[in-house]
C-alpha positions in Angstrom: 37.5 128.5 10.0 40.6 130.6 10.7 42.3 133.3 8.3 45.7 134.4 9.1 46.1 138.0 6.8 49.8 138.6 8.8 49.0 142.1 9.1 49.4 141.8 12.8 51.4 139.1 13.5 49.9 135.8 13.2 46.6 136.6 14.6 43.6 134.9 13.3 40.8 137.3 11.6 37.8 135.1 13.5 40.1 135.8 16.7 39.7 131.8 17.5 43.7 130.5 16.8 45.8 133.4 17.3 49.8 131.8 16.8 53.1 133.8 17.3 55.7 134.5 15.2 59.0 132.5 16.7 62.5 133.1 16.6 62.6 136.2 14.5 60.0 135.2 11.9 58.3 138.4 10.6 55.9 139.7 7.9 57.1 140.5 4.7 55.0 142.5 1.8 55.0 140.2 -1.3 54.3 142.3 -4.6 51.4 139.3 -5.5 50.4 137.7 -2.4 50.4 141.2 0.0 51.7 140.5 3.7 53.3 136.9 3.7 55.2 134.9 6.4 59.5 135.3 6.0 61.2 132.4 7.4 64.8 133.2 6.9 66.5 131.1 9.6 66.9 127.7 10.6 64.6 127.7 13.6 61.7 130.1 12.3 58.6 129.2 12.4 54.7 130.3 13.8 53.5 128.3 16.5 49.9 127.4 16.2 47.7 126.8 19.2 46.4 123.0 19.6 42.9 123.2 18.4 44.1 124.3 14.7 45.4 120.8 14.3 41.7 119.6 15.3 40.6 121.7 11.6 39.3 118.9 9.1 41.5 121.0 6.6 44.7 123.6 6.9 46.3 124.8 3.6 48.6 127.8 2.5 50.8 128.9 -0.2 54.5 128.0 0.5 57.5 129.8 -2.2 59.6 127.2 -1.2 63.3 128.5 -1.7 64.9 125.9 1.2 66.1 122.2 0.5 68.4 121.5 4.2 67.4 118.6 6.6 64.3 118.8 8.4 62.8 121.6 6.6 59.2 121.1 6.7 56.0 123.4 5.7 53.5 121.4 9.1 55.1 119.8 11.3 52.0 118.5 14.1 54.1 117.5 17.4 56.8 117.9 19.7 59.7 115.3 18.4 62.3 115.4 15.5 61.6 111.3 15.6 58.9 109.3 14.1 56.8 107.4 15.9 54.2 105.0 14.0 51.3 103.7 16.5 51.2 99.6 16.4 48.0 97.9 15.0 47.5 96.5 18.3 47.2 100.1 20.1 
């Protein structure tokens, strides 16, 4: 399990899936939820090593104040395409 408190970045409490805050994403002191992500900016996000996306189960709690293309909360992969894998392999 990883825990992600943002009190020093986005390190991971178990010290397992440390990320990085990108782009000028920084911590922010919520007045309910304590130290909290702040994603101001089009191209703000925290990059996640690749063995979090290997976790049978990754959640969070989003205040969702966005709406503009492409906005998502995960976004697993590289491409801003969609690519859907053939029945046939």
């Amino acid at each position: 399990a990883s825990f992600y408190p943002f009190t020093s970045g986005a390190a991971d409490a178990s010290n397992r899936f440390n990320g990085t805050l990108v782009n000028g994403a920084s911590i922010a002191l919520d007045p309910v939820r304590a130290n909290v992500v702040n994603l101001n900016g089009g191209s703000q996000y925290v990059n996640l090593p690749a063995g979090v996306s290997a976790l049978n189960t990754f959640s969070g709690w989003v205040k969702w104040n966005g709406g503009n293309a492409w906005q998502r909360i995960f976004d697993f992969g590289s491409s801003s395409g969609f690519r859907r894998k053939s029945p046939r392999g």
